[in-house]
N, C-alpha and C positions, 0 to 999 in steps of 0.2 A: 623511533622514527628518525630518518635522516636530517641532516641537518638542512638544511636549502632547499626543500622537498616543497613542489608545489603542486599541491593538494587538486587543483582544476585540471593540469596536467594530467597527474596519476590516476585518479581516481580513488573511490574510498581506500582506503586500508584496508590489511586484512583483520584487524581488531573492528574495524568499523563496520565490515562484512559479517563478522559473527555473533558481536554486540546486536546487528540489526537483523540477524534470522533467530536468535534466540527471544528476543522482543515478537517477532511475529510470530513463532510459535505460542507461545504464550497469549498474545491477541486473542489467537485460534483455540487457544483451549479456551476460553473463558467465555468465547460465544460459541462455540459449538457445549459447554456447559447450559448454556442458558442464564450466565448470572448477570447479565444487562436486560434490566425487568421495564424498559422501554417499549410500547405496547408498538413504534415503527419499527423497534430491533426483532420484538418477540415473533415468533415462527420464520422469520425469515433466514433464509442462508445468505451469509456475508461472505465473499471473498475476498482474504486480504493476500493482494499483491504482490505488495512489496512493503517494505522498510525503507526508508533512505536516514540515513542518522548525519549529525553533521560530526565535524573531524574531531569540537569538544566533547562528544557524547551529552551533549546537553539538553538537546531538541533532536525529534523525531517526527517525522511526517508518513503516517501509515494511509497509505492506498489503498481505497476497498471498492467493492462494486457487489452488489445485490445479483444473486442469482437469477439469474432474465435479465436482468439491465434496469427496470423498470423502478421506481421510485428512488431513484441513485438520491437526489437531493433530501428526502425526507430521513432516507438511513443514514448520512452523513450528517448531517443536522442532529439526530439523535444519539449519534457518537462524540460528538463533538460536546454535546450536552454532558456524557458519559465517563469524558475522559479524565475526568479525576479518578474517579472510580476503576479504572481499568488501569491508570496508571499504579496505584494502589494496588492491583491485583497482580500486574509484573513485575511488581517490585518484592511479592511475595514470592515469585514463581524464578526471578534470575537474581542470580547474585552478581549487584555491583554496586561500586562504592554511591553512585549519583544515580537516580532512575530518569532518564530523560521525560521532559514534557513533552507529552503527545499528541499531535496536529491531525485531525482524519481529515482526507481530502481522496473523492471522486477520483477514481483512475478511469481513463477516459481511452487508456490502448486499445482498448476493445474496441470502440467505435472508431477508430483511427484504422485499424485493421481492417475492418467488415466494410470500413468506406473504399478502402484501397481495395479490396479485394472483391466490390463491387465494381469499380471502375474498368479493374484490368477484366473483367468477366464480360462487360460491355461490348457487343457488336459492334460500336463505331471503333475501339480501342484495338478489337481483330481486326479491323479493316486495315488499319494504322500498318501491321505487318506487313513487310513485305520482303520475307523471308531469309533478311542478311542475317 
């Protein structure tokens, strides 16, 4: 890493990029296994996101959102409940020296999307055109 390299700036690294999609792979395998016997996790489909890792590899903040949208808060509750366990279980699946701790939290782009793409859809927001 350069020397005077500010991190807000650049954005993650490329170590921090790879570290954090081999982490979410692995996520992904262990709930599409079924081995989070959490009865809010069990039959549901989880989508996970994203990754964001920080620049130490220490802590990791995994994004998910429930297939439909619908009970976001109880499957996030119940991962969060989980994440020893899953940490455990990336640490068997990636090799590295440190397995970061794990944070689930609600990704909420989805709704941030469907709101803006309700508004621009909106009949008052066509009117708004006026054709420049």
């Amino acid at each position: 890493m350069r020397r005077n390299q500010d991190p807000a700036r650049d954005g993650p690294s490329q170590r921090q990029l790879r570290v954090s999609e081999a982490i979410r792979h692995a996520i992904v395998a262990v709930l599409e296994r079924g081995e989070v016997h959490d009865p809010a996790v069990a039959g549901v489909a989880v989508t996970v996101t994203e990754v964001s890792i920080s620049p130490d590899l220490r802590n990791a903040t995994v994004y998910v959102v429930p297939l439909g949208g619908s009970g976001t808060e109880t499957v996030v509750a119940a991962l969060r409940r989980a994440a020893p366990f899953v940490r455990r279980r990336v640490a068997d699946a990636v090799r590295l020296r440190h397995v970061p701790n794990l944070r689930f939290e609600a990704d909420t782009g989805f709704d941030r999307a469907s709101r803006i793409d309700r508004l621009l859809r909106d009949p008052r927001a066509a009117d708004d055109d006026d054709g420049a």
